[in-house]
N, CA, C and O atoms as a GROMACS GRO file, in nm:
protein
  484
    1UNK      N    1   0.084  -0.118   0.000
    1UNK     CA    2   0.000   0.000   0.000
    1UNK      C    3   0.089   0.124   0.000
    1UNK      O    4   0.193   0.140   0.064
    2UNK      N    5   0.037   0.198  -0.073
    2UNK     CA    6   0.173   0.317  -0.082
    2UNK      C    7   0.028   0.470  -0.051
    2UNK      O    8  -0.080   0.482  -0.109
    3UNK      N    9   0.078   0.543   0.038
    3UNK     CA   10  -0.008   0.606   0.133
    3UNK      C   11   0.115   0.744   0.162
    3UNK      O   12   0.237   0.759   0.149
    4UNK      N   13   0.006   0.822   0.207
    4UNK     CA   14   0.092   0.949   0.231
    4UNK      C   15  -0.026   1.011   0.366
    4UNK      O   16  -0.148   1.015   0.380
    5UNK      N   17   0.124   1.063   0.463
    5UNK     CA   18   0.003   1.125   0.559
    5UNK      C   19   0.050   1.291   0.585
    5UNK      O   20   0.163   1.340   0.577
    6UNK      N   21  -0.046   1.339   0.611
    6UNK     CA   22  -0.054   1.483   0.569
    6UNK      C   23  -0.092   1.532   0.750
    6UNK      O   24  -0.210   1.512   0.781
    7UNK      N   25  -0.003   1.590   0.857
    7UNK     CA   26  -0.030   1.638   0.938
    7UNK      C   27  -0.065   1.786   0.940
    7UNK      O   28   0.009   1.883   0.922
    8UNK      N   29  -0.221   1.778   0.974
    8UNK     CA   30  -0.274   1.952   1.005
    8UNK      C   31  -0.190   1.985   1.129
    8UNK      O   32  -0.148   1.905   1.212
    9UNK      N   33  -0.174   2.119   1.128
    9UNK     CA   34  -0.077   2.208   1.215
    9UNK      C   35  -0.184   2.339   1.222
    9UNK      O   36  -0.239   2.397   1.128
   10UNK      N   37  -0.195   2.371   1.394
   10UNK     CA   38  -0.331   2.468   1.399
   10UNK      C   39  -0.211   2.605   1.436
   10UNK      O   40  -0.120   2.614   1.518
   11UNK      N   41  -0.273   2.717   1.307
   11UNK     CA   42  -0.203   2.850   1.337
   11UNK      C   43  -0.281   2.930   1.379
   11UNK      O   44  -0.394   2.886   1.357
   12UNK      N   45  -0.287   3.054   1.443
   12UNK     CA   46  -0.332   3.157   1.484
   12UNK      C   47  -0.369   3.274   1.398
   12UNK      O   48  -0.469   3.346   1.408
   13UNK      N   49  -0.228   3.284   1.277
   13UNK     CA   50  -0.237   3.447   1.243
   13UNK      C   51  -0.182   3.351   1.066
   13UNK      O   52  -0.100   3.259   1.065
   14UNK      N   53  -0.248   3.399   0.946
   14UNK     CA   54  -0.197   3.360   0.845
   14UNK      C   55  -0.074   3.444   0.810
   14UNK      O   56  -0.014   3.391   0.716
   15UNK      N   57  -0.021   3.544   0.849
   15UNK     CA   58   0.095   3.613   0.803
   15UNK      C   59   0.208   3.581   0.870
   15UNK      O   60   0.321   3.570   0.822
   16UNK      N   61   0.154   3.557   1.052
   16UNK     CA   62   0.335   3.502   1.083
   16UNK      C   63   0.322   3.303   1.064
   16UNK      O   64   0.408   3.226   1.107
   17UNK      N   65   0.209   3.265   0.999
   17UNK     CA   66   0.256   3.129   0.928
   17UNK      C   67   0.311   3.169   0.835
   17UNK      O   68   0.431   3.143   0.839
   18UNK      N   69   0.285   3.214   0.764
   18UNK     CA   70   0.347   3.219   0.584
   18UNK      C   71   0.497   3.263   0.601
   18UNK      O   72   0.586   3.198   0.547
   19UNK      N   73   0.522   3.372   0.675
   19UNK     CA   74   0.660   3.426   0.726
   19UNK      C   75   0.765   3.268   0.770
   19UNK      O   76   0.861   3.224   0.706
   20UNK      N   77   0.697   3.208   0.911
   20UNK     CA   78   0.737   3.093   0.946
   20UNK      C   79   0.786   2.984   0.831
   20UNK      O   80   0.903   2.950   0.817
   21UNK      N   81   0.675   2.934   0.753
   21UNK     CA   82   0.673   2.827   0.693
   21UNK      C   83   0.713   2.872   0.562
   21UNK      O   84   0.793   2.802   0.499
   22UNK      N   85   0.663   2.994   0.506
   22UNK     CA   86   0.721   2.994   0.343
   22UNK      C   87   0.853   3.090   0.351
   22UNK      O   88   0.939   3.039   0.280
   23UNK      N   89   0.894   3.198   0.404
   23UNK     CA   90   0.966   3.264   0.449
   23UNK      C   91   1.110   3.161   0.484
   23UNK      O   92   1.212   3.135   0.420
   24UNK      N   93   1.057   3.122   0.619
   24UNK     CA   94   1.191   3.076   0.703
   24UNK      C   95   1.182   2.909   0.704
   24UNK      O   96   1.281   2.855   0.751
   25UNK      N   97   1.082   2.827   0.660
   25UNK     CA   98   1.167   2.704   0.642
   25UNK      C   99   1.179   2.652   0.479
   25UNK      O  100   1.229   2.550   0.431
   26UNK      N  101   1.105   2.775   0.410
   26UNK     CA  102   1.136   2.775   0.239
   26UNK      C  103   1.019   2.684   0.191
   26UNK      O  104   1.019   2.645   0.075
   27UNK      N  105   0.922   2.649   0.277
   27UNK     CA  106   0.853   2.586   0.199
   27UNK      C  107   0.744   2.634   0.066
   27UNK      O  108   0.776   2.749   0.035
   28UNK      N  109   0.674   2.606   0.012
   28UNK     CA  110   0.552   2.662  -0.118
   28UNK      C  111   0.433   2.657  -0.108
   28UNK      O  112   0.390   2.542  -0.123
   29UNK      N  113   0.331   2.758  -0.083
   29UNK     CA  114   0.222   2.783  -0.062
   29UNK      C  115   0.182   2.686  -0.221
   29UNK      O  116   0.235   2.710  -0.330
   30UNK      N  117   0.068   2.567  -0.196
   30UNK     CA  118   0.011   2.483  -0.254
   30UNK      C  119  -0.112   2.516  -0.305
   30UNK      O  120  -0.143   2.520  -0.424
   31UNK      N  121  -0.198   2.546  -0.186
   31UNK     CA  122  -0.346   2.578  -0.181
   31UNK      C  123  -0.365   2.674  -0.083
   31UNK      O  124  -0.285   2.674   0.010
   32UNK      N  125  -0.463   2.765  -0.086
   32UNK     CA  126  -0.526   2.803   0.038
   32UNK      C  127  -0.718   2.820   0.009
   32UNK      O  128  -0.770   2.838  -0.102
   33UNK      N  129  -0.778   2.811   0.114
   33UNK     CA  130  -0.897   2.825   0.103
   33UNK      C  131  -0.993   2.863   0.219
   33UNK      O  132  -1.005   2.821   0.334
   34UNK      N  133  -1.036   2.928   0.169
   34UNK     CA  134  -1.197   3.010   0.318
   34UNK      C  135  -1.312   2.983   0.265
   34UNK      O  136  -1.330   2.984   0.144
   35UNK      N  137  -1.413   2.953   0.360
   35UNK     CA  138  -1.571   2.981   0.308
   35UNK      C  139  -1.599   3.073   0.245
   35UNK      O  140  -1.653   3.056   0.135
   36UNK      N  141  -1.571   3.209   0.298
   36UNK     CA  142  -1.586   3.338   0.241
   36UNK      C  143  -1.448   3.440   0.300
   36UNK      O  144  -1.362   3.421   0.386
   37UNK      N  145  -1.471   3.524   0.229
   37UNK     CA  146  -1.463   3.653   0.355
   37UNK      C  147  -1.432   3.662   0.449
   37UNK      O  148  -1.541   3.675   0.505
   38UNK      N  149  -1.301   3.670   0.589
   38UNK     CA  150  -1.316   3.685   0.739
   38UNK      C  151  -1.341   3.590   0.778
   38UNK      O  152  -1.419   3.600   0.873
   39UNK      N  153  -1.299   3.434   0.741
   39UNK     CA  154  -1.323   3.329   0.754
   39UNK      C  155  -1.221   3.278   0.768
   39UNK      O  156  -1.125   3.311   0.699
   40UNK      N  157  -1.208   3.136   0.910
   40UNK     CA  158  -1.028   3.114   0.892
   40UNK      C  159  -0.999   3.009   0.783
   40UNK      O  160  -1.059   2.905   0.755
   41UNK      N  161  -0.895   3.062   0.732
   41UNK     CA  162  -0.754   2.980   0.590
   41UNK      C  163  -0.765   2.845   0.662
   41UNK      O  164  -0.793   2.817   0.778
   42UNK      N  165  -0.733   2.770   0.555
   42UNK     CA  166  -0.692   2.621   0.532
   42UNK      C  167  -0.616   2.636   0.428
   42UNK      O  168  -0.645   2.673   0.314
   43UNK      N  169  -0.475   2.591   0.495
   43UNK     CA  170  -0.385   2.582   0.325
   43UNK      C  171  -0.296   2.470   0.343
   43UNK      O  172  -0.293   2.415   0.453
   44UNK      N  173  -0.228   2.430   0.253
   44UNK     CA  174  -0.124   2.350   0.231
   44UNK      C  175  -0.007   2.414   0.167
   44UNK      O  176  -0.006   2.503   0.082
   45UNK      N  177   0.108   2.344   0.232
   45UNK     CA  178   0.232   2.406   0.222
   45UNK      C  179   0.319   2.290   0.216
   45UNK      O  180   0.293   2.202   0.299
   46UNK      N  181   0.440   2.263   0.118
   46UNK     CA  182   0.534   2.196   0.066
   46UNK      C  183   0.678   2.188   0.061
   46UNK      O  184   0.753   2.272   0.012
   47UNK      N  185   0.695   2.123   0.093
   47UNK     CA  186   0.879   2.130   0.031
   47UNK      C  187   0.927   1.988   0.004
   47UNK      O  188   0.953   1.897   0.083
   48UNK      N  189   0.931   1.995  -0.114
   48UNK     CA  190   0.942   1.792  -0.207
   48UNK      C  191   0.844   1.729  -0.114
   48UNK      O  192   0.761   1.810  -0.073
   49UNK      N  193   0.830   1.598  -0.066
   49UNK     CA  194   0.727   1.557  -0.001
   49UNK      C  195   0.733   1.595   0.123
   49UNK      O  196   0.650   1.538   0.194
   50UNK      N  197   0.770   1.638   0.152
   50UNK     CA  198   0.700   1.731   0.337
   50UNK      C  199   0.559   1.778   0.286
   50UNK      O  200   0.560   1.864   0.197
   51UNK      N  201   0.452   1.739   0.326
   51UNK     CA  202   0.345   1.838   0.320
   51UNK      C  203   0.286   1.804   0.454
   51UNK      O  204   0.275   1.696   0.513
   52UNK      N  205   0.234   1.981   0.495
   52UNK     CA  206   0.184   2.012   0.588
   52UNK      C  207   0.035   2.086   0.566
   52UNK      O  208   0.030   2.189   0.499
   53UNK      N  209  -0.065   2.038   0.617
   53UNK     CA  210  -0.217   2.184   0.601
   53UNK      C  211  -0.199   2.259   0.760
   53UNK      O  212  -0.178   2.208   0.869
   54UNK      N  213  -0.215   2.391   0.722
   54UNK     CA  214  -0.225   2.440   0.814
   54UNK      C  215  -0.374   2.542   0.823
   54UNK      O  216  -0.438   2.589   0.729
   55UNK      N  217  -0.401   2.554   0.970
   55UNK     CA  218  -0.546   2.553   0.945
   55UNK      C  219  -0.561   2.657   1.097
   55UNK      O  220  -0.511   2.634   1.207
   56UNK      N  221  -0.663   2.794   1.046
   56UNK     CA  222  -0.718   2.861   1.160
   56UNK      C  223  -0.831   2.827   1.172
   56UNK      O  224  -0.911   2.909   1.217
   57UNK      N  225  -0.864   2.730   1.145
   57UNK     CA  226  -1.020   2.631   1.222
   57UNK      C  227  -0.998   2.591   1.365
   57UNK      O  228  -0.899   2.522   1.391
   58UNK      N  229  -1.058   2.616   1.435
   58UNK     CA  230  -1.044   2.557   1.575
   58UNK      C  231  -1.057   2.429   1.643
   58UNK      O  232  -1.008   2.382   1.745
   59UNK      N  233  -1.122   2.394   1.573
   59UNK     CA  234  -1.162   2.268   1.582
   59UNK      C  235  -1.090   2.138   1.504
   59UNK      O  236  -1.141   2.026   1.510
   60UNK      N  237  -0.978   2.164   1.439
   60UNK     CA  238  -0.896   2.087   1.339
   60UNK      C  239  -0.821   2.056   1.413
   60UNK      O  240  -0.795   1.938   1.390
   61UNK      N  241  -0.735   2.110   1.538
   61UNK     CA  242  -0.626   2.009   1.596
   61UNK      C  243  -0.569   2.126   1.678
   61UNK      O  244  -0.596   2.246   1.687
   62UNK      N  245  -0.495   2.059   1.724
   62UNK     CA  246  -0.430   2.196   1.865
   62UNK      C  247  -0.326   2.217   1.886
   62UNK      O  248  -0.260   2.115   1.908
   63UNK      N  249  -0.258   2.334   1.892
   63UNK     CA  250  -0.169   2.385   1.894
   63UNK      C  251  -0.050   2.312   1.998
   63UNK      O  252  -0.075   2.231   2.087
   64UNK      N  253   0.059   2.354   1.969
   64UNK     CA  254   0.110   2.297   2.054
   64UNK      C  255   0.160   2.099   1.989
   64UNK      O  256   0.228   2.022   2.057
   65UNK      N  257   0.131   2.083   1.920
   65UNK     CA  258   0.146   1.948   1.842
   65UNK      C  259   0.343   1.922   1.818
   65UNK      O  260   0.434   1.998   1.856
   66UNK      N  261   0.350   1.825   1.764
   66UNK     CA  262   0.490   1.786   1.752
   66UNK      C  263   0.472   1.710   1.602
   66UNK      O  264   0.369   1.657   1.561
   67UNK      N  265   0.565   1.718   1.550
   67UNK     CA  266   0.569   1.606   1.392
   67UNK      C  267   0.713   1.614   1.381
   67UNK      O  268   0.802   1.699   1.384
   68UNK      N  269   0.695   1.471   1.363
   68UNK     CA  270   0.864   1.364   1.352
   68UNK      C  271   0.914   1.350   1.185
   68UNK      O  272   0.874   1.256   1.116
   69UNK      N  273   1.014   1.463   1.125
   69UNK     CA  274   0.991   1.440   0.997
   69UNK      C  275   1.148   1.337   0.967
   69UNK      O  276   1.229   1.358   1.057
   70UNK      N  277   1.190   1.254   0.878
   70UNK     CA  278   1.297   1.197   0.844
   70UNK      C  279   1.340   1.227   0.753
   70UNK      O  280   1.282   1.188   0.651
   71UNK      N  281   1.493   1.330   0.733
   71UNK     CA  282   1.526   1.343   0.595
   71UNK      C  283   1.622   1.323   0.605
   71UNK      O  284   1.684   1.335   0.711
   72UNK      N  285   1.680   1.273   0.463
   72UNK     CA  286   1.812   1.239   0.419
   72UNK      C  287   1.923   1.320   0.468
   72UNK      O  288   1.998   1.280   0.558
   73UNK      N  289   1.933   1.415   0.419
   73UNK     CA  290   2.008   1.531   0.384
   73UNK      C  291   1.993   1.624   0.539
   73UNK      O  292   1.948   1.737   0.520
   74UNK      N  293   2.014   1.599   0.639
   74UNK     CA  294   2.002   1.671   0.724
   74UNK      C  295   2.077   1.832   0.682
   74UNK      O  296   2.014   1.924   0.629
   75UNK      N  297   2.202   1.836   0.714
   75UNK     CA  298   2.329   1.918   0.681
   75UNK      C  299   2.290   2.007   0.585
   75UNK      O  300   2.315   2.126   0.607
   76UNK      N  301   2.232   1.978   0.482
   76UNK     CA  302   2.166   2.037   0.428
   76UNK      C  303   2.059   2.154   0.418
   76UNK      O  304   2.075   2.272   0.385
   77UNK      N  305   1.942   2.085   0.460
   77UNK     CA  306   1.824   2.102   0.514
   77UNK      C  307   1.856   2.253   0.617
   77UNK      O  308   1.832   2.371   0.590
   78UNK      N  309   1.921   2.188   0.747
   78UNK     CA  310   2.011   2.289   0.808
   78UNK      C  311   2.036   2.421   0.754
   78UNK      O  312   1.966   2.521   0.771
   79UNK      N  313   2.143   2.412   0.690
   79UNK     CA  314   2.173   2.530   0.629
   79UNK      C  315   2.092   2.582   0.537
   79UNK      O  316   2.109   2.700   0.508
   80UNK      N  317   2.018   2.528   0.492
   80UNK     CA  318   1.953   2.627   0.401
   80UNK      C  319   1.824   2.678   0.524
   80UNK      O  320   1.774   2.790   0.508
   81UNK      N  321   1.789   2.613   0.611
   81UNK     CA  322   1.706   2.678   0.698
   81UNK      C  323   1.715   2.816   0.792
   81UNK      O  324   1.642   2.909   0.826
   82UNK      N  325   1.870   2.765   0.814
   82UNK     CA  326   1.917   2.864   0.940
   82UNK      C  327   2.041   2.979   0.824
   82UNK      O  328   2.135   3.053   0.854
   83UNK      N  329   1.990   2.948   0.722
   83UNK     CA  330   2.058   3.078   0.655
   83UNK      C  331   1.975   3.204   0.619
   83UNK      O  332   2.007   3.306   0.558
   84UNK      N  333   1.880   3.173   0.663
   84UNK     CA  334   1.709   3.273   0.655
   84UNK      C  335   1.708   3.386   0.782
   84UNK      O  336   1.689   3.336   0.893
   85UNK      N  337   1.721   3.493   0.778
   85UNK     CA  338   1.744   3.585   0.911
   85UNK      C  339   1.555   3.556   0.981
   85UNK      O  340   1.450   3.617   0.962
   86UNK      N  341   1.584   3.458   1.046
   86UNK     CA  342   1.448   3.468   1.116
   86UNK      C  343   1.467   3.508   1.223
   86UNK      O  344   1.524   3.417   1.283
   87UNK      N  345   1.451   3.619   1.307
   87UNK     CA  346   1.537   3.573   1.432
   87UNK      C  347   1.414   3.543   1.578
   87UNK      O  348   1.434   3.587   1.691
   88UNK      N  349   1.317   3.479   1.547
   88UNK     CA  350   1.243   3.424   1.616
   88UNK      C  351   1.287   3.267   1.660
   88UNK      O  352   1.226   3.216   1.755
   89UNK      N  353   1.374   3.205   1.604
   89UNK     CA  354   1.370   3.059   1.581
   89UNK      C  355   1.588   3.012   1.574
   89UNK      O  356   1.635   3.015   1.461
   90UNK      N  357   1.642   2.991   1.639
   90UNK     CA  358   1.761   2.964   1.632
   90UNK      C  359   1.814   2.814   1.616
   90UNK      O  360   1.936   2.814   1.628
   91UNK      N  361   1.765   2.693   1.594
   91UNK     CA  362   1.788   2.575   1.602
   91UNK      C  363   1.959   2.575   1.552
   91UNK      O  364   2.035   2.635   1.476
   92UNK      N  365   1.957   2.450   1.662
   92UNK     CA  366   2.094   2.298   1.659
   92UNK      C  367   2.080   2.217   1.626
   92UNK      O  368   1.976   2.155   1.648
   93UNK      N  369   2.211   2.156   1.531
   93UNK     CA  370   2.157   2.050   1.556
   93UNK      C  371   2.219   1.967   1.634
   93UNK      O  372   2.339   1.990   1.655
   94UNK      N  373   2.142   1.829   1.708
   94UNK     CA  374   2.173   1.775   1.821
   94UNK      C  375   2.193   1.613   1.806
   94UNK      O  376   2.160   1.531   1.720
   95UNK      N  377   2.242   1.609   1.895
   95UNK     CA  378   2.249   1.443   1.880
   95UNK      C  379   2.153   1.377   1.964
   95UNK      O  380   2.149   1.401   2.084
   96UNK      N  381   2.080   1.299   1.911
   96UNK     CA  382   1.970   1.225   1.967
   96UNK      C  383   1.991   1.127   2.043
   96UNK      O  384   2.113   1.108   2.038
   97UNK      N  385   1.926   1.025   2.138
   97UNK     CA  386   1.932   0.967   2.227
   97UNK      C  387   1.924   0.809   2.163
   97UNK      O  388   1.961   0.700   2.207
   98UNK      N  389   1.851   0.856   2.024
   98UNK     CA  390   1.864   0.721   1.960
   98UNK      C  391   1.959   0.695   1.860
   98UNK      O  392   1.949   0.616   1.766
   99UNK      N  393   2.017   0.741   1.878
   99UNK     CA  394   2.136   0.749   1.774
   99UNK      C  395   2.164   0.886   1.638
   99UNK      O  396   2.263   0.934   1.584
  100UNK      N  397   2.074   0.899   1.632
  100UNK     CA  398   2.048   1.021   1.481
  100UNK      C  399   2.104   1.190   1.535
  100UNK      O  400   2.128   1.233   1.648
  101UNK      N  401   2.106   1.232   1.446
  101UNK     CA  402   2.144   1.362   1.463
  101UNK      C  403   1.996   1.401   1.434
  101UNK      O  404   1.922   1.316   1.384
  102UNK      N  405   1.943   1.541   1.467
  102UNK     CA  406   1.808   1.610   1.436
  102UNK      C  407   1.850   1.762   1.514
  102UNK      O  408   1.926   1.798   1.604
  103UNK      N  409   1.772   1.810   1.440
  103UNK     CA  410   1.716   1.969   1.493
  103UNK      C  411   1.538   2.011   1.502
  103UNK      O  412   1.457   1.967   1.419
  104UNK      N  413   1.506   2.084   1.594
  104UNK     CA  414   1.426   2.132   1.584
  104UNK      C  415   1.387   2.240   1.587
  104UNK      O  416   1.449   2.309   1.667
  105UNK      N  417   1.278   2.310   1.514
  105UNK     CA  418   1.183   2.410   1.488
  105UNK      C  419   1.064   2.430   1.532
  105UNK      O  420   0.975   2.349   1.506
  106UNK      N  421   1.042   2.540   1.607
  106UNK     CA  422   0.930   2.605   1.694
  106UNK      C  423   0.833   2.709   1.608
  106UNK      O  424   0.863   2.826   1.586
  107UNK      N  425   0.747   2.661   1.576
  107UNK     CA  426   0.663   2.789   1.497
  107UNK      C  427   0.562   2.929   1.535
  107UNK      O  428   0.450   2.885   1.513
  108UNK      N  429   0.555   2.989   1.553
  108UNK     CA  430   0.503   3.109   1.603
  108UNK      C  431   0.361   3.046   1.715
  108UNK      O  432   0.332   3.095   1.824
  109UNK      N  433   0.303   2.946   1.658
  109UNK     CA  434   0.265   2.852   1.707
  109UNK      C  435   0.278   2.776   1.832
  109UNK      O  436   0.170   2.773   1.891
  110UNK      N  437   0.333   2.741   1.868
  110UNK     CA  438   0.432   2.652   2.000
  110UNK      C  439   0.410   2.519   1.943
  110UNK      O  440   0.411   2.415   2.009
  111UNK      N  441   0.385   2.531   1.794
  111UNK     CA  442   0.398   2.350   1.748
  111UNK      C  443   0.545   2.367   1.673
  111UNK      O  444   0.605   2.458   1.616
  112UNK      N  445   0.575   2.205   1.711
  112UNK     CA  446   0.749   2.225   1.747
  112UNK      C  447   0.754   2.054   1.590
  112UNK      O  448   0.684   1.952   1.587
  113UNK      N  449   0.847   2.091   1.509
  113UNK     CA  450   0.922   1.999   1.410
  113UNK      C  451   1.057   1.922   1.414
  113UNK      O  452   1.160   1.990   1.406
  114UNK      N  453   1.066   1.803   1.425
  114UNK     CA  454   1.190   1.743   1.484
  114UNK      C  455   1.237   1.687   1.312
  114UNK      O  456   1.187   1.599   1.242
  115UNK      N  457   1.316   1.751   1.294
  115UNK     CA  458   1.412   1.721   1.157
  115UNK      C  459   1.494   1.585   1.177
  115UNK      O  460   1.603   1.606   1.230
  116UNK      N  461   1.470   1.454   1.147
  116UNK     CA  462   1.594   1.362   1.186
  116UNK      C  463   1.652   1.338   1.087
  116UNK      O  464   1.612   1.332   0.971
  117UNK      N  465   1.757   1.321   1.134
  117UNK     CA  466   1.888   1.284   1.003
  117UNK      C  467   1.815   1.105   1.005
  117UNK      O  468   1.786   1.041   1.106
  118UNK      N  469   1.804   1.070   0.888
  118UNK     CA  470   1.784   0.918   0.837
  118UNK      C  471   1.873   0.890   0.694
  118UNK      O  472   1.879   0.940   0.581
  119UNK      N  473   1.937   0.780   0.768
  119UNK     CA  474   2.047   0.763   0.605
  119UNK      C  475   1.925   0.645   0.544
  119UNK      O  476   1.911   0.629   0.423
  120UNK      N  477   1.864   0.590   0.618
  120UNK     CA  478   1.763   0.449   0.492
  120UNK      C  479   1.690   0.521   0.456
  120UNK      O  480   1.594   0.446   0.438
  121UNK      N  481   1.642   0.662   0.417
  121UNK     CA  482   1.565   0.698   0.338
  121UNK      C  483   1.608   0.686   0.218
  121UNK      O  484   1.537   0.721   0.123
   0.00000   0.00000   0.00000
């Protein structure tokens, strides 16, 4: 079965997400969508298969959440993240308890992204 899962992430304000997520971790506004008018955003946001919806619905999921992502290329990833003058957000990267290297990212949000270095990807 080949499946993809898509974690909603609940934001507050659509401008310091977009800042956060398209801004400072480089990802690509996909979709966005409202009922109308003054209505809260639902969007999706990308970077190669990372996808995330992020959502000012209240009722979609709660702040404060965690998501475990695995990428190859940590070192990478890294630098192109923390070469972005965000200066809300300073990540390390660290050595994990299970062996991997990872960093994490805090979003305006208090929902927090754990980057792990994975070489079997």
């Amino acid at each position: 079965m080949k499946c993809q899962t898509i974690p909603v992430i609940r934001i507050f304000d659509e401008d310091k997400a977009k800042e956060f997520y398209l801004g400072f971790l480089g990802m690509e506004l996909d979709w966005e969508h409202r009922f109308e008018e003054g209505f809260p955003i639902y969007m999706q946001v990308s970077k190669g298969d990372f996808v995330l919806h992020l959502s000012e619905h209240s009722g979609d999921c709660t702040p404060g959440s965690k998501v475990f992502v695995n990428v190859r290329e940590l070192d990478s990833l890294f630098s192109d993240i923390t070469s972005k003058p965000y200066k809300y957000n300073k990540p390390n990267i660290e050595d994990a308890p299970w062996g991997a290297r990872c960093f994490t990212v805090t979003d305006p949000f208090s929902n927090r992204i754990v980057f792990n270095g994975a070489a079997h990807l």
